[in-house]
N, CA, C and O atoms as a MOPAC input file, in Angstrom:
PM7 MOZYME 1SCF
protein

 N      6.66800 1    16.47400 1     5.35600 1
 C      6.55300 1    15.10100 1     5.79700 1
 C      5.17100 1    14.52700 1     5.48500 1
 O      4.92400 1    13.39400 1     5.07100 1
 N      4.16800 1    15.68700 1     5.80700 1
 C      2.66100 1    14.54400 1     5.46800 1
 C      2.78000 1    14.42200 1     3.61200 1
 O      1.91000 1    13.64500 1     3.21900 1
 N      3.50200 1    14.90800 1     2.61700 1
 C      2.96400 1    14.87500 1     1.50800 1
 C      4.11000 1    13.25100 1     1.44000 1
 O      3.41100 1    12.25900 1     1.23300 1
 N      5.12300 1    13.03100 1     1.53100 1
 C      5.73700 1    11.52500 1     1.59800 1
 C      5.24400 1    10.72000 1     2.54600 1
 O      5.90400 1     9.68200 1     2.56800 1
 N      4.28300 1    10.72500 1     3.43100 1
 C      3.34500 1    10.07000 1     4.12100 1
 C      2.26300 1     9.55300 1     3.38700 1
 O      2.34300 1     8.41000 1     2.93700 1
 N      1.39300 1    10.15200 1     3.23000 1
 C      0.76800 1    10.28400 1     2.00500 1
 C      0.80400 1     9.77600 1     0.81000 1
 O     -0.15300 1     9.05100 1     0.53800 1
 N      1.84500 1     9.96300 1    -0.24600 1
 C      2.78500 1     9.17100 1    -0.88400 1
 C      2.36700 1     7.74400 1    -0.88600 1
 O      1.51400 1     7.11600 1    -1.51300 1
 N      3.34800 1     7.39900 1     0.12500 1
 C      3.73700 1     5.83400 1     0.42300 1
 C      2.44400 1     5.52000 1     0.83300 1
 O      2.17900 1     4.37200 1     0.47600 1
 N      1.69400 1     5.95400 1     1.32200 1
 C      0.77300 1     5.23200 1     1.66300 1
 C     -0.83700 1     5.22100 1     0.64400 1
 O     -1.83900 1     4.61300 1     1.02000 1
 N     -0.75200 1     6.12000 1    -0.81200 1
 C     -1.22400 1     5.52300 1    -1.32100 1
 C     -0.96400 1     4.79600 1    -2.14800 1
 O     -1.81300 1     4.15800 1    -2.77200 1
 N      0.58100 1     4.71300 1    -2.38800 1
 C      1.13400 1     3.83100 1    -3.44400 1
 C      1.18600 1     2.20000 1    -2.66600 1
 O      0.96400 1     1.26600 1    -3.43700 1
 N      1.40100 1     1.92900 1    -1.54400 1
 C      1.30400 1     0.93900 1    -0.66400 1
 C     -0.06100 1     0.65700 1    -0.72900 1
 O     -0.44300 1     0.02100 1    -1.71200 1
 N     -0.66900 1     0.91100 1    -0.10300 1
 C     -1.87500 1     0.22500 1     0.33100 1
 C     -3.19500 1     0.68000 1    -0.63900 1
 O     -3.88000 1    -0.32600 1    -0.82100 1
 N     -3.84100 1     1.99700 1    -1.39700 1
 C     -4.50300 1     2.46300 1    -2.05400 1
 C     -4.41900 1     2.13700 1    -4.01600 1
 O     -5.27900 1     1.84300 1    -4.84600 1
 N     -2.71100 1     2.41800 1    -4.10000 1
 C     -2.78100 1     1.78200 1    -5.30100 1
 C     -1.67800 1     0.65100 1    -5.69400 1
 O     -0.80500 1     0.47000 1    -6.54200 1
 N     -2.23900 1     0.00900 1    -4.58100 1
 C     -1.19900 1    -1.48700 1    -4.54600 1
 C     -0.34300 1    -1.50000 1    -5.56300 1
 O     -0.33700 1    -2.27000 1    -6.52400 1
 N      0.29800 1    -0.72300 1    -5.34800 1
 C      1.80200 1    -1.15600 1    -6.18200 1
 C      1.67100 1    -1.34400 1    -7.70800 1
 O      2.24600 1    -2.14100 1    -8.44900 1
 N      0.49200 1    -0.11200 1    -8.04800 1
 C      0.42600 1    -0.03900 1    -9.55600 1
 C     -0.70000 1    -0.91200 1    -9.73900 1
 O     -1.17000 1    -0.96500 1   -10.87500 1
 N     -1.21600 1    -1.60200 1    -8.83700 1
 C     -2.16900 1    -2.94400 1    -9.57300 1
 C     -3.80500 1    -2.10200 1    -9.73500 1
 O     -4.79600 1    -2.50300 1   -10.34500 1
 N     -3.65100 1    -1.05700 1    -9.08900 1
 C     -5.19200 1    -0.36100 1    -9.02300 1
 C     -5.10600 1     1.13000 1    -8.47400 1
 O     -4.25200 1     1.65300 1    -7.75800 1
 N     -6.56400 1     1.77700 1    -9.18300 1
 C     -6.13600 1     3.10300 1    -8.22600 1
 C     -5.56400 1     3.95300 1    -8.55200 1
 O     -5.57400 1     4.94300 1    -7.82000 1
 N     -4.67100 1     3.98900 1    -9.99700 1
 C     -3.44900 1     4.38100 1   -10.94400 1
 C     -3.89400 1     5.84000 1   -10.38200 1
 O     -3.57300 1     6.22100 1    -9.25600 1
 N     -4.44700 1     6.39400 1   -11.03000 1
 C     -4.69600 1     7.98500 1   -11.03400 1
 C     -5.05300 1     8.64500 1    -9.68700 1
 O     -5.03200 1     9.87600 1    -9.71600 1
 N     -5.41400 1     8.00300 1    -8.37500 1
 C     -6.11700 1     8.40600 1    -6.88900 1
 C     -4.84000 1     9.09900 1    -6.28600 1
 O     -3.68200 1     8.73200 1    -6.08400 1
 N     -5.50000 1    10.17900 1    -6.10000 1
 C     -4.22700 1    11.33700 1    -4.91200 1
 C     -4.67500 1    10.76500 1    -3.77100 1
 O     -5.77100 1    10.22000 1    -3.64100 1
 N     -3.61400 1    10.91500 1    -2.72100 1
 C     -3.95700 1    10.92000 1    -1.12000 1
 C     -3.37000 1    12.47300 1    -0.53700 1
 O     -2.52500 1    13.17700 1    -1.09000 1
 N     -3.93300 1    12.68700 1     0.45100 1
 C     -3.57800 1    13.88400 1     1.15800 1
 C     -3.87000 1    13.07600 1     2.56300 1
 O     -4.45700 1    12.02600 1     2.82700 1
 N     -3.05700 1    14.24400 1     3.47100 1
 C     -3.58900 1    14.24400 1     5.12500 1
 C     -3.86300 1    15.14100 1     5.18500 1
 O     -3.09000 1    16.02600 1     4.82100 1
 N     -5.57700 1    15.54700 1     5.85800 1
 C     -5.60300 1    16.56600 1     6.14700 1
 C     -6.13100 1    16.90700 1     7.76200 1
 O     -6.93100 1    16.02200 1     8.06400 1
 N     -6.02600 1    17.49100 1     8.44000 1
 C     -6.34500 1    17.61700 1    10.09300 1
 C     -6.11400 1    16.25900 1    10.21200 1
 O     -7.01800 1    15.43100 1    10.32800 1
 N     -4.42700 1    15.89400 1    10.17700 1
 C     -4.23300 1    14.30400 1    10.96500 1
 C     -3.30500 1    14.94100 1    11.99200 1
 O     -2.32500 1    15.66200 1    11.80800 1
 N     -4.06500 1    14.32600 1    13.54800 1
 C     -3.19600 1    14.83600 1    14.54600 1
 C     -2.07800 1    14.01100 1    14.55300 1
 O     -0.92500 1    14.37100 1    14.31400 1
 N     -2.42300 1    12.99700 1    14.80900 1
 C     -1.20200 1    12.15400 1    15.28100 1
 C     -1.48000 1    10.70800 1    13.78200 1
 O     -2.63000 1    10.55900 1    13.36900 1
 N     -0.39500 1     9.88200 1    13.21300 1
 C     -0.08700 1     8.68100 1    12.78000 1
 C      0.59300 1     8.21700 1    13.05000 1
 O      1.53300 1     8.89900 1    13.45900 1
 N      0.75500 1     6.81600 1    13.08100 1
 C      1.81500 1     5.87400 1    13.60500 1
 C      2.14300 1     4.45600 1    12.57300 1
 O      1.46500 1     3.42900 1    12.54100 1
 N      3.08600 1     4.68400 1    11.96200 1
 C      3.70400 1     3.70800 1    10.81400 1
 C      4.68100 1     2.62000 1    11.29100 1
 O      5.71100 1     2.66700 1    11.96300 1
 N      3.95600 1     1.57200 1    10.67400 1
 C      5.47900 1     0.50500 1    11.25300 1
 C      6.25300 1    -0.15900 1     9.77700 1
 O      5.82100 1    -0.99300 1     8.98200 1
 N      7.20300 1     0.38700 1     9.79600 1
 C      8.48100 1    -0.12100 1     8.62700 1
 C      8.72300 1    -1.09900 1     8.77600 1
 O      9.92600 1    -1.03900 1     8.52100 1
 N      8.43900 1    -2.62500 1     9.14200 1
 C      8.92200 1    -3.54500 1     8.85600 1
 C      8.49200 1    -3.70000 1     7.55200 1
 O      7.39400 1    -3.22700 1     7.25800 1
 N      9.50500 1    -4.58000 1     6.26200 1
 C      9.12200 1    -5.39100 1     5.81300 1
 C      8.47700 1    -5.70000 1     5.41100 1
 O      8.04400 1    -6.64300 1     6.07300 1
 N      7.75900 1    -5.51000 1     4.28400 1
 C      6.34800 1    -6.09100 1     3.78800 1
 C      6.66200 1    -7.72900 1     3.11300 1
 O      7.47600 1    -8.25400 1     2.35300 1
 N      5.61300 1    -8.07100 1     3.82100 1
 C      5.77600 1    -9.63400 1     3.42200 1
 C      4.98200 1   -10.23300 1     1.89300 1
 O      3.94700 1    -9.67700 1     1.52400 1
 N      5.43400 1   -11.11600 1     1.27700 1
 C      4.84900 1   -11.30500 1    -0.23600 1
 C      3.68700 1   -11.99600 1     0.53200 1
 O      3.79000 1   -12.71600 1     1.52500 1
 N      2.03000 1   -11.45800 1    -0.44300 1
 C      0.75600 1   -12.08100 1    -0.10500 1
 C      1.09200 1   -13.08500 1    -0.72900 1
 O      2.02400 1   -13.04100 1    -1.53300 1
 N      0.31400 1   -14.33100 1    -0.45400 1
 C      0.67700 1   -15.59300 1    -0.41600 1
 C     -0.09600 1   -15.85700 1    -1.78800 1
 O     -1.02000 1   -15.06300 1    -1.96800 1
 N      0.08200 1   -16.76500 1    -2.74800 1
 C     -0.21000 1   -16.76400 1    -3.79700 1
 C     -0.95800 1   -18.05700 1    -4.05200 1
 O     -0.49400 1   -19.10300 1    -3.59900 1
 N     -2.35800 1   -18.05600 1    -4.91800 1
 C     -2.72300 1   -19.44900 1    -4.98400 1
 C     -2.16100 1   -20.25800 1    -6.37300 1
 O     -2.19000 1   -19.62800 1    -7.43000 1
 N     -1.68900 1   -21.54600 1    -6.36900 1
 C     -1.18400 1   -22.49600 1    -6.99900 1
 C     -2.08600 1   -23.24200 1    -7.82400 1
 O     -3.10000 1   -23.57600 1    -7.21100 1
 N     -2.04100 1   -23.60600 1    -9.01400 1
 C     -3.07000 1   -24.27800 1    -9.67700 1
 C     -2.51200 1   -25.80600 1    -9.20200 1
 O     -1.32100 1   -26.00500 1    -8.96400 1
 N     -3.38500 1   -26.68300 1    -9.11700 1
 C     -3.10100 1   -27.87100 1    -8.91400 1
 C     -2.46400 1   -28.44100 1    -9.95700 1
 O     -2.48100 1   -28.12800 1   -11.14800 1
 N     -1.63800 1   -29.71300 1    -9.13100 1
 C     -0.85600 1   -30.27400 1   -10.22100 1
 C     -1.93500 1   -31.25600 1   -10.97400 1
 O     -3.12200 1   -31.47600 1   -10.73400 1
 N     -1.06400 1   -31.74600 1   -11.95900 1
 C     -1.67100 1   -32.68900 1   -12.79000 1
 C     -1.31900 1   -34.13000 1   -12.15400 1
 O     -0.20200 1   -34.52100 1   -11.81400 1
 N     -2.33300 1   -34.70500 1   -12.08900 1
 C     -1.74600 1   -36.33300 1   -11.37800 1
 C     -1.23800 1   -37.36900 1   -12.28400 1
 O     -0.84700 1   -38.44600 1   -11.83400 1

């Protein structure tokens, strides 16, 4: 379980989803306790170039 912990959580948050980080391992090591919440990840909000007037 900690190596798919691990996992997801550096592909999630460490190497954002391919955007950085490509090659970085994660491990847990002496983790007593973690606590994950599965909702849903929401799309970061994106900036818009202005229109043309």
């Amino acid at each position: 379980m900690r190596e798919v912990a691990a996992e997801g959580l550096g592909e999630v948050y460490f190497r954002d989803r391919g955007r950085r980080a490509q090659g970085l391992l994660v491990e847990f090591t002496d983790v007593e306790h973690v606590d994950f919440d599965l909702e849903p990840r929401r799309p970061a909000p994106h900036a818009h170039a202005p229109r043309p007037t």
